[in-house]
N, CA, C, O and CB atoms as a CASP TS submission, in Angstrom:
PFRMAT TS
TARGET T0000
AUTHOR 0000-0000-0000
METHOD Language model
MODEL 1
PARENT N/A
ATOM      1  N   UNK     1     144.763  75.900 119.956  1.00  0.00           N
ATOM      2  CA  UNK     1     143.785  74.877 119.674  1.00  0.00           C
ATOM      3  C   UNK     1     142.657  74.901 120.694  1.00  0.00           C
ATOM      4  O   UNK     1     141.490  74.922 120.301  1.00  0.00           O
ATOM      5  CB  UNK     1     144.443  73.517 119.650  1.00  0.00           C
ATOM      6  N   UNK     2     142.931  74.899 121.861  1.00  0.00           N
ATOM      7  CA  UNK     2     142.016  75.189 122.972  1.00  0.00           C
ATOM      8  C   UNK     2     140.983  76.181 122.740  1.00  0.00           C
ATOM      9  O   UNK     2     139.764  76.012 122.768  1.00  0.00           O
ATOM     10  CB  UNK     2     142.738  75.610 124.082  1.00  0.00           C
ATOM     11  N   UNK     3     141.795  77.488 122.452  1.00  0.00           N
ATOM     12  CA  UNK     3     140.357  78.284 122.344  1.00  0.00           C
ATOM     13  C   UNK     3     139.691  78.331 121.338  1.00  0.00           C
ATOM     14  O   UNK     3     138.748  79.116 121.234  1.00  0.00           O
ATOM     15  CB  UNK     3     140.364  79.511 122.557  1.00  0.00           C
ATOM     16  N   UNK     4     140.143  77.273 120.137  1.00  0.00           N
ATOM     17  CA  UNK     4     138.683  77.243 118.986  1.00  0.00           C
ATOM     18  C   UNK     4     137.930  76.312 119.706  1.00  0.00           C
ATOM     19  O   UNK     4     136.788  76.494 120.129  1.00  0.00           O
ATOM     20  CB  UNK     4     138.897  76.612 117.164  1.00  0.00           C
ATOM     21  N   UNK     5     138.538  75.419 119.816  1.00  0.00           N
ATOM     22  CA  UNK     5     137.416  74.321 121.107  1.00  0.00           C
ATOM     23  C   UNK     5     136.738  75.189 121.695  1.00  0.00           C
ATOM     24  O   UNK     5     135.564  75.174 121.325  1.00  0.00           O
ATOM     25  CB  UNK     5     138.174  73.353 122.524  1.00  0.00           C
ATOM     26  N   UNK     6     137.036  76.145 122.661  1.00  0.00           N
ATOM     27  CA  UNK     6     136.126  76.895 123.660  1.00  0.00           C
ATOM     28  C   UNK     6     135.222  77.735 122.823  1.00  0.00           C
ATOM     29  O   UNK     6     134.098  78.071 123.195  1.00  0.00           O
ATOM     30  CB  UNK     6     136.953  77.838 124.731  1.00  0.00           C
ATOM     31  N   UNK     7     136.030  78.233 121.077  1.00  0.00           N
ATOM     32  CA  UNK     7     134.714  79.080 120.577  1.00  0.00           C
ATOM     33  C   UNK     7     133.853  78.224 120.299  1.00  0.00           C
ATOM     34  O   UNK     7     132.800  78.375 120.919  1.00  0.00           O
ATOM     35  CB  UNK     7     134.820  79.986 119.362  1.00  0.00           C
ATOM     36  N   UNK     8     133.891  77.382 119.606  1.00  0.00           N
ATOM     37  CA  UNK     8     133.090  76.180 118.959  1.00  0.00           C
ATOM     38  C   UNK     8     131.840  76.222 120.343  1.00  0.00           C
ATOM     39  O   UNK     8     130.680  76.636 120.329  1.00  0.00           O
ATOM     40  CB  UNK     8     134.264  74.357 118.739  1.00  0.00           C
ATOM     41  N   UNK     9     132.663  75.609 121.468  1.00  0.00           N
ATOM     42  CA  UNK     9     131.458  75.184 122.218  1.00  0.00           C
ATOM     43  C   UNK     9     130.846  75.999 122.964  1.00  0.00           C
ATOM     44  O   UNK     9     130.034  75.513 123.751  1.00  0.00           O
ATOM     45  CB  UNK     9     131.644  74.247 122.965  1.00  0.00           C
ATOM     46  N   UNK    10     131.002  77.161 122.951  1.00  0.00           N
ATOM     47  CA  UNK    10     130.578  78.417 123.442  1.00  0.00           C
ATOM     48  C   UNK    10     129.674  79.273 122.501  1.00  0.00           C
ATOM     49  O   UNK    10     128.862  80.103 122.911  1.00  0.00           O
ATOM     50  CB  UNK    10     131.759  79.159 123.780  1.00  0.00           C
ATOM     51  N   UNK    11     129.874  79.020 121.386  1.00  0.00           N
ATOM     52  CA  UNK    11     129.326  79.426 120.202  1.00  0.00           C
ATOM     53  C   UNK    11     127.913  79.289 120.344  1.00  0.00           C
ATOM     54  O   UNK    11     127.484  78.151 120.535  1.00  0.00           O
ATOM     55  CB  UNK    11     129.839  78.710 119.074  1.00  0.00           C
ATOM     56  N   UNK    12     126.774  80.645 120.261  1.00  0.00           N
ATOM     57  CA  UNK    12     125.402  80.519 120.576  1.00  0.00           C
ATOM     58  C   UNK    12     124.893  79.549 119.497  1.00  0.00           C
ATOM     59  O   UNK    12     125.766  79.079 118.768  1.00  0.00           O
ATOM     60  CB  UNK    12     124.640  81.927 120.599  1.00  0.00           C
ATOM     61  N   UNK    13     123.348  79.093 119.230  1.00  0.00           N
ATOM     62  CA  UNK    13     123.368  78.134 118.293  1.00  0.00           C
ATOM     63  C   UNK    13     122.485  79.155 117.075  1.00  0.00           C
ATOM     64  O   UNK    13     121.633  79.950 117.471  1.00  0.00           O
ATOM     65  CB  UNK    13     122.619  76.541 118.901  1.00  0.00           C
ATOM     66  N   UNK    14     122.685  79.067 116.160  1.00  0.00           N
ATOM     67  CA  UNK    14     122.131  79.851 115.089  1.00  0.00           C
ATOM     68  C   UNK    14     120.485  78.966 114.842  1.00  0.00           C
ATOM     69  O   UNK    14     120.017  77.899 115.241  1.00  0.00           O
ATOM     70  CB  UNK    14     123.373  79.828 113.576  1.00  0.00           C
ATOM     71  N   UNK    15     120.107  79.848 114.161  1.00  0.00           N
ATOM     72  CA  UNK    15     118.443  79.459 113.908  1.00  0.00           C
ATOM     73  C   UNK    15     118.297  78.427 112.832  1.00  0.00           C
ATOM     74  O   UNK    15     117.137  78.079 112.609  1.00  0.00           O
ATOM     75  CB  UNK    15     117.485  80.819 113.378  1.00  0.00           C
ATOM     76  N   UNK    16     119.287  77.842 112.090  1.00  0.00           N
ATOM     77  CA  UNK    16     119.011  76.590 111.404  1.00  0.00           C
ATOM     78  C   UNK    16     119.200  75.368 112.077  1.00  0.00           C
ATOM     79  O   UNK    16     118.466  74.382 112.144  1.00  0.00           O
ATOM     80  CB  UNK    16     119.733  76.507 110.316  1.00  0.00           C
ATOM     81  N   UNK    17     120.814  75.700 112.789  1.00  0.00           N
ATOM     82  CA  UNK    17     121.057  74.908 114.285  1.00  0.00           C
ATOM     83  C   UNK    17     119.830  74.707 115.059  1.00  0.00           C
ATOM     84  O   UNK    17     119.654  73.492 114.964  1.00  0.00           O
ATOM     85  CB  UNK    17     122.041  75.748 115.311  1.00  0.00           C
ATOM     86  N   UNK    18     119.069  75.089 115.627  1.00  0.00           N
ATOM     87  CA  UNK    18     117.766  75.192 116.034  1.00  0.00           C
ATOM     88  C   UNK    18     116.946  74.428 115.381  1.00  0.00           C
ATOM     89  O   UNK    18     116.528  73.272 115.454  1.00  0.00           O
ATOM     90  CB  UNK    18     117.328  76.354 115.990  1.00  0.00           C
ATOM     91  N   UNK    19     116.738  75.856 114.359  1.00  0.00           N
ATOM     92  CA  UNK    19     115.502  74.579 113.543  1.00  0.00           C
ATOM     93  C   UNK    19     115.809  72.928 113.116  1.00  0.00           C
ATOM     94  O   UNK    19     114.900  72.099 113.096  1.00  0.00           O
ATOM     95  CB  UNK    19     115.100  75.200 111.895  1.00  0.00           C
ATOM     96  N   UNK    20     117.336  72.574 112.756  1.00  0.00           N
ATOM     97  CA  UNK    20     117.211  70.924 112.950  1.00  0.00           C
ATOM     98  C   UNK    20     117.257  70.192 114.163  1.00  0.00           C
ATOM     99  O   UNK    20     117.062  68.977 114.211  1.00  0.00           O
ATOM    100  CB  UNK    20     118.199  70.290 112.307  1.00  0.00           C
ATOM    101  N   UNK    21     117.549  71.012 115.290  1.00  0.00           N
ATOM    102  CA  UNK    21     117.193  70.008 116.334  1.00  0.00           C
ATOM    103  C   UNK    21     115.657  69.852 116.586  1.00  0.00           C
ATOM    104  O   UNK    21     115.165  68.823 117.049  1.00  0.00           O
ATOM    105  CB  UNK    21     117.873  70.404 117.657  1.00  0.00           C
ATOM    106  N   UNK    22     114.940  70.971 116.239  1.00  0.00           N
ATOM    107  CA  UNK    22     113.556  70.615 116.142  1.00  0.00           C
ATOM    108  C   UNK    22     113.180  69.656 115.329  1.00  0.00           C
ATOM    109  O   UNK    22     112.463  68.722 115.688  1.00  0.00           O
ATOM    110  CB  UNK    22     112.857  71.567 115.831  1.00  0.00           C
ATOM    111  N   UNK    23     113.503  69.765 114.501  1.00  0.00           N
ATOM    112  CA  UNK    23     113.376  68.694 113.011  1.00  0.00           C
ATOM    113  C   UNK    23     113.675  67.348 113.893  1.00  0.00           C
ATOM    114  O   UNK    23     112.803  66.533 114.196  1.00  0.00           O
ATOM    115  CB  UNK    23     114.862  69.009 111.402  1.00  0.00           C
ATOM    116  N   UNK    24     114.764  67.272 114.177  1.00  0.00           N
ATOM    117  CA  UNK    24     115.305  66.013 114.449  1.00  0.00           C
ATOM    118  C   UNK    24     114.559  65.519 115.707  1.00  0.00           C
ATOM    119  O   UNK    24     114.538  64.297 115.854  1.00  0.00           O
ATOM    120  CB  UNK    24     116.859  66.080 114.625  1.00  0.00           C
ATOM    121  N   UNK    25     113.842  66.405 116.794  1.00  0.00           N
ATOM    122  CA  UNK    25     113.354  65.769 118.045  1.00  0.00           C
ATOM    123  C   UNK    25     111.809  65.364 117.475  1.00  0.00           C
ATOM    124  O   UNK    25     111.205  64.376 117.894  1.00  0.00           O
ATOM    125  CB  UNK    25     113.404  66.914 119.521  1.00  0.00           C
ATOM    126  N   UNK    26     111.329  66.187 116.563  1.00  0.00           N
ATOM    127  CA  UNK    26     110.187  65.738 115.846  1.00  0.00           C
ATOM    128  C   UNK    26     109.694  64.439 114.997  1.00  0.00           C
ATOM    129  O   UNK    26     108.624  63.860 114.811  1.00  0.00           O
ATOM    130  CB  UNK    26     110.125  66.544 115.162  1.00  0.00           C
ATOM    131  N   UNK    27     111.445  64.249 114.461  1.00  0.00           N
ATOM    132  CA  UNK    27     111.494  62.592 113.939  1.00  0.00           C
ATOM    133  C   UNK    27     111.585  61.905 115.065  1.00  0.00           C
ATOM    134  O   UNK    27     110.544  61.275 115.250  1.00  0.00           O
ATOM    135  CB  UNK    27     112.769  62.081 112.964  1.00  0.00           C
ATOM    136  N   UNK    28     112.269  61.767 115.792  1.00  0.00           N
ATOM    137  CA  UNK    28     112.674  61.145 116.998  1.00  0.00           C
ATOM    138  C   UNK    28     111.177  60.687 117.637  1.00  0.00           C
ATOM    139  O   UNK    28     110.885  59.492 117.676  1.00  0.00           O
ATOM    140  CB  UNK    28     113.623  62.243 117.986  1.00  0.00           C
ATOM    141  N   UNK    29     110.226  61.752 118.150  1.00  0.00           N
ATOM    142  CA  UNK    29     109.432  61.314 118.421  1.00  0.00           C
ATOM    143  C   UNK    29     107.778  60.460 117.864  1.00  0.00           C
ATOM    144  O   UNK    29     106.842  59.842 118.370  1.00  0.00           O
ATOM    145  CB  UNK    29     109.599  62.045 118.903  1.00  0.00           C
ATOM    146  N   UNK    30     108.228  60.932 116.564  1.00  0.00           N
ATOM    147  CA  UNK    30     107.178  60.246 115.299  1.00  0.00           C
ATOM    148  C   UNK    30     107.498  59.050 115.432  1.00  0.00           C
ATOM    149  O   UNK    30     106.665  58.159 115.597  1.00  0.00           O
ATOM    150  CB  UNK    30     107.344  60.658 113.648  1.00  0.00           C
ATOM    151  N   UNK    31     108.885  58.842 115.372  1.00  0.00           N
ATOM    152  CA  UNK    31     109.693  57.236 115.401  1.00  0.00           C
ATOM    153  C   UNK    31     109.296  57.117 116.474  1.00  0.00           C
ATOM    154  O   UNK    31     108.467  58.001 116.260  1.00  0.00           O
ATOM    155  CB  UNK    31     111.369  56.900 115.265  1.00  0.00           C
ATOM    156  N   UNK    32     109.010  56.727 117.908  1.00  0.00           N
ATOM    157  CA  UNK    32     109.091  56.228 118.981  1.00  0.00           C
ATOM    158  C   UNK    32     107.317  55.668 118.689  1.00  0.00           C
ATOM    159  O   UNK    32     106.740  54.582 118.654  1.00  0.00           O
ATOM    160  CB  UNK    32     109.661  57.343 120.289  1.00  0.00           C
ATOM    161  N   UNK    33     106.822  57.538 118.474  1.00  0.00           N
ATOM    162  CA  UNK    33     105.368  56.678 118.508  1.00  0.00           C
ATOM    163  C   UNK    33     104.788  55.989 117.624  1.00  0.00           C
ATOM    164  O   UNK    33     103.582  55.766 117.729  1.00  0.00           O
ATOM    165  CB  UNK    33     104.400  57.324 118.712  1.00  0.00           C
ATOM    166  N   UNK    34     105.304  55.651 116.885  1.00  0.00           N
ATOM    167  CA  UNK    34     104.783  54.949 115.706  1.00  0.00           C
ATOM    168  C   UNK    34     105.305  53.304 116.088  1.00  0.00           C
ATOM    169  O   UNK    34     104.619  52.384 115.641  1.00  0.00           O
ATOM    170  CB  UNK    34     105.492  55.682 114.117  1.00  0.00           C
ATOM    171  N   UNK    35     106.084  53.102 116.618  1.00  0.00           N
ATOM    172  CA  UNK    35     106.626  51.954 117.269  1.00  0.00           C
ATOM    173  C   UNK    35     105.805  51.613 118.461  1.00  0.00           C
ATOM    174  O   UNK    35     105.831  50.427 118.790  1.00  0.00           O
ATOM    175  CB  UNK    35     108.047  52.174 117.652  1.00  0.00           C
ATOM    176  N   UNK    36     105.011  52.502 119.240  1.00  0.00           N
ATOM    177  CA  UNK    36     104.264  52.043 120.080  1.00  0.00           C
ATOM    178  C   UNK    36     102.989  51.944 119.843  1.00  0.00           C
ATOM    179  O   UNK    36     102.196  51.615 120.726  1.00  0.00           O
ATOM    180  CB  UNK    36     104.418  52.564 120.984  1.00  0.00           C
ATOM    181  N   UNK    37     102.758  52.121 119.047  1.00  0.00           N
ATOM    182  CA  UNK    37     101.334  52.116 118.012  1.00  0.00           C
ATOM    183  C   UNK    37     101.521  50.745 117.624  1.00  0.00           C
ATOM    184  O   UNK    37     100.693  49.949 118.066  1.00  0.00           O
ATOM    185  CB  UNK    37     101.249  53.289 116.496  1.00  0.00           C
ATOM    186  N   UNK    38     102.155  50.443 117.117  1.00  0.00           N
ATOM    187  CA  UNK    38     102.061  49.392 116.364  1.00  0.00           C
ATOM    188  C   UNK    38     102.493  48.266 117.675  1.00  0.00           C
ATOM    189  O   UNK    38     101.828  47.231 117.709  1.00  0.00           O
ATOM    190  CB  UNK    38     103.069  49.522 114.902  1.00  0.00           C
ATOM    191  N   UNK    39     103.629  48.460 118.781  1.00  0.00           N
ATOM    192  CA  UNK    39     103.329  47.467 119.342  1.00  0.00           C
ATOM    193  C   UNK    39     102.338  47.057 120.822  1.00  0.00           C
ATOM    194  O   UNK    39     102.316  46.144 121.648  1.00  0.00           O
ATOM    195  CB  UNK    39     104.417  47.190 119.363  1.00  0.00           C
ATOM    196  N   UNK    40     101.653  48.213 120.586  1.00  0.00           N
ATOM    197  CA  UNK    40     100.299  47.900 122.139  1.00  0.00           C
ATOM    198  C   UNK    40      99.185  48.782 121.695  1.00  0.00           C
ATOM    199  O   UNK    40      98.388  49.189 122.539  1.00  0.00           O
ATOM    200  CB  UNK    40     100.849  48.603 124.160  1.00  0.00           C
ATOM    201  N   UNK    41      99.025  49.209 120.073  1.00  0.00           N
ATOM    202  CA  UNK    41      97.624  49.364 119.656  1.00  0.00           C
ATOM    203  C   UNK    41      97.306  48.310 118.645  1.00  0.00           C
ATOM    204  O   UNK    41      96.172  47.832 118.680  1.00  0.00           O
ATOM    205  CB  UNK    41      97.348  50.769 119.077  1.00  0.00           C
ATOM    206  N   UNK    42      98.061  47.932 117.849  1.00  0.00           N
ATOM    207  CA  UNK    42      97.738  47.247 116.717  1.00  0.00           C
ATOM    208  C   UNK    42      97.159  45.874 116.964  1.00  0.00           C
ATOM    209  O   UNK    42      96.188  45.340 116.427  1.00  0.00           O
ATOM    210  CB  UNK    42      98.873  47.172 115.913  1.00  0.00           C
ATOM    211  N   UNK    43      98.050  45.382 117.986  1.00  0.00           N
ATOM    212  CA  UNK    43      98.256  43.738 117.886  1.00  0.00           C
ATOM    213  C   UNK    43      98.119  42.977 117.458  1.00  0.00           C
ATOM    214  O   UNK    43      97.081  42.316 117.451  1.00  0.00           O
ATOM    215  CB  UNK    43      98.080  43.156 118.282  1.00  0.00           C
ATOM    216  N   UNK    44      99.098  42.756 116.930  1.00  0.00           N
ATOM    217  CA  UNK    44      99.398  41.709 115.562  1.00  0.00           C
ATOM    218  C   UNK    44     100.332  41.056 116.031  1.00  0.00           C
ATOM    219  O   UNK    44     101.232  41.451 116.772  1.00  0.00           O
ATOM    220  CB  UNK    44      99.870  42.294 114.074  1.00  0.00           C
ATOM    221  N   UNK    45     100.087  39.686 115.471  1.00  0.00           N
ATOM    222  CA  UNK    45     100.523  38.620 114.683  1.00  0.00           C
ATOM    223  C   UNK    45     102.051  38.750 114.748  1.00  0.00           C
ATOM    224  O   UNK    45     102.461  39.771 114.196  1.00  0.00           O
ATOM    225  CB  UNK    45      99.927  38.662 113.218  1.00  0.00           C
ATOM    226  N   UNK    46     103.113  37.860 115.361  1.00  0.00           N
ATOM    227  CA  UNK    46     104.411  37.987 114.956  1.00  0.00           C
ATOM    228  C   UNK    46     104.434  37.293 113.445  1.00  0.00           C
ATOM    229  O   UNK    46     103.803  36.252 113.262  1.00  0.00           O
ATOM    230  CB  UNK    46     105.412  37.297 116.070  1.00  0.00           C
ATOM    231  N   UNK    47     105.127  37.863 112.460  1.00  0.00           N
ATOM    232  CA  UNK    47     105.232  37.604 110.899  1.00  0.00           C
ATOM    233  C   UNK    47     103.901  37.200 110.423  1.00  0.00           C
ATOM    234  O   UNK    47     103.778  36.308 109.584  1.00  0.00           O
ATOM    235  CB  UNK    47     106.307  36.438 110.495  1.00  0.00           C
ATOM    236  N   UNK    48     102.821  37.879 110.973  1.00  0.00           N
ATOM    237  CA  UNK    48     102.015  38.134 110.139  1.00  0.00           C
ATOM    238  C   UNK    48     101.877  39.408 108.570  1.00  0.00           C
ATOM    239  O   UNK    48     101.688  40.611 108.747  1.00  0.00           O
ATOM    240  CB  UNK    48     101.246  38.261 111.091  1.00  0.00           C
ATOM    241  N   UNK    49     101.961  39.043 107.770  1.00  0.00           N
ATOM    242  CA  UNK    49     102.190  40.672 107.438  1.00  0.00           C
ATOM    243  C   UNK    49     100.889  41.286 106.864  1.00  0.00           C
ATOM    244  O   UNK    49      99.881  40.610 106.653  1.00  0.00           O
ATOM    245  CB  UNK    49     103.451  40.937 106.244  1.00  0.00           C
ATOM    246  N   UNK    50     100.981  42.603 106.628  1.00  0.00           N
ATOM    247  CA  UNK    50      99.420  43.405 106.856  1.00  0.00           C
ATOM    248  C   UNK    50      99.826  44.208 105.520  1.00  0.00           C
ATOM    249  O   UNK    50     100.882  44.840 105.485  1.00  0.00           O
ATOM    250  CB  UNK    50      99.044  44.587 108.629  1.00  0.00           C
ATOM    251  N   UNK    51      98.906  44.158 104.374  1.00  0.00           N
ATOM    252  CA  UNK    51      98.907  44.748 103.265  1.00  0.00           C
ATOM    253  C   UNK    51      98.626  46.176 102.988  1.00  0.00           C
ATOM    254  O   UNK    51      97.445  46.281 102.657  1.00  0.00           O
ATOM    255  CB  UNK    51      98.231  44.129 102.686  1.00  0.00           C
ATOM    256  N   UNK    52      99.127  47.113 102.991  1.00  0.00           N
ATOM    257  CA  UNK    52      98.511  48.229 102.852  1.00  0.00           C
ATOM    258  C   UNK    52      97.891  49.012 101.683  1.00  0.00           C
ATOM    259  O   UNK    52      96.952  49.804 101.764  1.00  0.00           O
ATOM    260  CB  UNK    52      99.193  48.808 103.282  1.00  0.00           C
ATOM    261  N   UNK    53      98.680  48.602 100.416  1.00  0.00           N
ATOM    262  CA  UNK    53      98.699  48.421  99.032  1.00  0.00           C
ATOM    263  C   UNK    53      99.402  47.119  98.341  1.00  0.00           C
ATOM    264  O   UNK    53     100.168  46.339  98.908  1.00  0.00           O
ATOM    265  CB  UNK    53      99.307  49.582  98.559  1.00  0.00           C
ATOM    266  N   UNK    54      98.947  47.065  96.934  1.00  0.00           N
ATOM    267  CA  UNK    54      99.259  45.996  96.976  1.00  0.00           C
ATOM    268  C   UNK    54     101.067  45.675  96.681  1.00  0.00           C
ATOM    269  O   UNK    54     101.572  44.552  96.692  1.00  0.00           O
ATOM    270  CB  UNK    54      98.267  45.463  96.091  1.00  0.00           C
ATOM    271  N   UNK    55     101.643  46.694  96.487  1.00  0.00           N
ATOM    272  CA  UNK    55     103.324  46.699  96.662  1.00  0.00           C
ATOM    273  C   UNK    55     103.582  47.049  97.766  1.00  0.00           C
ATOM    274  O   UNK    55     104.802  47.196  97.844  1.00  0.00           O
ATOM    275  CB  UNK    55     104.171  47.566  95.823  1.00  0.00           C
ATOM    276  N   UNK    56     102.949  47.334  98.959  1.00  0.00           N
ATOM    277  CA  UNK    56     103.347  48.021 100.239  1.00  0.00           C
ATOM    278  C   UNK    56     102.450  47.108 101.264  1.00  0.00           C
ATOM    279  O   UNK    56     101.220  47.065 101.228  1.00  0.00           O
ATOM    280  CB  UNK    56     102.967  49.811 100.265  1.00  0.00           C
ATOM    281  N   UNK    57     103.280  46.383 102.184  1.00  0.00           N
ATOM    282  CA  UNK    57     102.996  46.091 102.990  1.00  0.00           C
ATOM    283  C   UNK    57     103.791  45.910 104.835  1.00  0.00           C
ATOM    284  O   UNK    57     104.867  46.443 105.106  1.00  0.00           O
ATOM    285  CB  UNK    57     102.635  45.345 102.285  1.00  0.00           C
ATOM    286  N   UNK    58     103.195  45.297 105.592  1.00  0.00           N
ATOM    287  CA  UNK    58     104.085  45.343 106.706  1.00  0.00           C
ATOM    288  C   UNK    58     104.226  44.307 107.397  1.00  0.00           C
ATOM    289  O   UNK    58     103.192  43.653 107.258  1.00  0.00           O
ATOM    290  CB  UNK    58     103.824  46.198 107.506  1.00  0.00           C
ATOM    291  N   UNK    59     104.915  43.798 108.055  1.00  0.00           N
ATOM    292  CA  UNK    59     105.472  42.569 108.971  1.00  0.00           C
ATOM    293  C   UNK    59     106.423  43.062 110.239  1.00  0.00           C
ATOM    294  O   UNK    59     107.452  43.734 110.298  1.00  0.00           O
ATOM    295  CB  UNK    59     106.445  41.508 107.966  1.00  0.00           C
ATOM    296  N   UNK    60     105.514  42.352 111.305  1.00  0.00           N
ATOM    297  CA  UNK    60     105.598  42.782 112.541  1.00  0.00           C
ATOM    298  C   UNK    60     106.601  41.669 113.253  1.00  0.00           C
ATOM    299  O   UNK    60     106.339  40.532 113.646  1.00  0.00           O
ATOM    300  CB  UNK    60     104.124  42.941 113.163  1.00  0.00           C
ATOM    301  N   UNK    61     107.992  42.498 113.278  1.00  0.00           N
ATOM    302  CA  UNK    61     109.072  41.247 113.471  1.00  0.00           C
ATOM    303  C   UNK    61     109.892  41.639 114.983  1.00  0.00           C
ATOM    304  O   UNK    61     110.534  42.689 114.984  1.00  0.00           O
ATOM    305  CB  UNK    61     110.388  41.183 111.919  1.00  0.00           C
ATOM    306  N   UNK    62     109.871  40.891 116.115  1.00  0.00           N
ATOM    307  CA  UNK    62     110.701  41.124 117.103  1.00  0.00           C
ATOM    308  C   UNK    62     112.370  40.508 117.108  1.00  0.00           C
ATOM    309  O   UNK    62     112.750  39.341 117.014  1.00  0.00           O
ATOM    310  CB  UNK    62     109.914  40.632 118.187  1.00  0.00           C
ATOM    311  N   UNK    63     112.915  41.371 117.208  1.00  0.00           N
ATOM    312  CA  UNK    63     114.481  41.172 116.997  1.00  0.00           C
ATOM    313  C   UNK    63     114.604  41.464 118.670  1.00  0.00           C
ATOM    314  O   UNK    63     114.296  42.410 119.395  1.00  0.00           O
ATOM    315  CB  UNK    63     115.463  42.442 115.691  1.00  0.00           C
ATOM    316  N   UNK    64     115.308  39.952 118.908  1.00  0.00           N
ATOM    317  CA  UNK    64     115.634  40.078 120.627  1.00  0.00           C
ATOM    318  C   UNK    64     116.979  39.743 120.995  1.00  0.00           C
ATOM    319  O   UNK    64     117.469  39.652 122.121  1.00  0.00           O
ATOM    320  CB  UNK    64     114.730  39.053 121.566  1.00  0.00           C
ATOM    321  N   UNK    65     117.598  39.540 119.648  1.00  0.00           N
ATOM    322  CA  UNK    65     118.967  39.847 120.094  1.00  0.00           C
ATOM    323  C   UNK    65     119.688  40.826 120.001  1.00  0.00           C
ATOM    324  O   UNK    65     119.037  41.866 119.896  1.00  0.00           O
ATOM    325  CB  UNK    65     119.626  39.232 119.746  1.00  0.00           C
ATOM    326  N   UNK    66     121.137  40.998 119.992  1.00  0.00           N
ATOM    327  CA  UNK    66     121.934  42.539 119.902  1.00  0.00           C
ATOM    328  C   UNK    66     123.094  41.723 119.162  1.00  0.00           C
ATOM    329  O   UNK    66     123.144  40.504 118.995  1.00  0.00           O
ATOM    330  CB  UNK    66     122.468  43.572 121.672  1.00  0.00           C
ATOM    331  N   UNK    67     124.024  42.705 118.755  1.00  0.00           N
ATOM    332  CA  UNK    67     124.932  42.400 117.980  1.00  0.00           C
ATOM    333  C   UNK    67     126.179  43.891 118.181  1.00  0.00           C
ATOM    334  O   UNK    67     125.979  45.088 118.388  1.00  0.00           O
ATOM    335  CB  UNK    67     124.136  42.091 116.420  1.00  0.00           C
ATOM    336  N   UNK    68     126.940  43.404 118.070  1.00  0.00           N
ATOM    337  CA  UNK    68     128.378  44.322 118.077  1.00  0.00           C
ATOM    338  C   UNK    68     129.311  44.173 117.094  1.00  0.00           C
ATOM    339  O   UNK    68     130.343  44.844 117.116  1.00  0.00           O
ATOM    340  CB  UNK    68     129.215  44.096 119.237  1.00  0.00           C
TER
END
C-alpha cells in the first residue's frame, strides 16, 4: 500500500494535470479580483442593487458572520 502512495505522490504531473491547475489559479484569481473591484472600486450602497439587464442584476451584500 505504501508504495502506491509513494507512486501516486511521486508521480510527475501530466499536461492536463497542469493545464487545470492553470485553469483553476486563473479562476481563483478572476474571483478574488472581481471581489475587489467591486468592493474598493465600485462603491456601492449596502443592498443597493445595480441593474445590469433587465433580468440580471446585482446586490452588494456583506456577510460578517461564519457558520460551521
Amino acid at each position: 500500500m505504501r508504495d502506491i502512495i509513494k507512486a501516486t505522490i511521486a508521480a510527475p504531473m501530466t499536461k492536463l494535470g497542469i493545464r487545470c491547475l492553470v485553469i483553476l489559479a486563473v479562476i481563483v484569481v478572476l474571483d478574488q479580483a472581481s471581489k475587489a473591484w467591486v468592493l474598493y472600486g465600485l462603491r456601492l450602497a449596502p443592498n443597493m442593487p445595480v441593474t445590469i439587464l433587465p433580468f440580471f442584476s446585482f446586490t452588494y451584500v456583506q456577510n460578517t458572520g461564519m457558520s460551521f
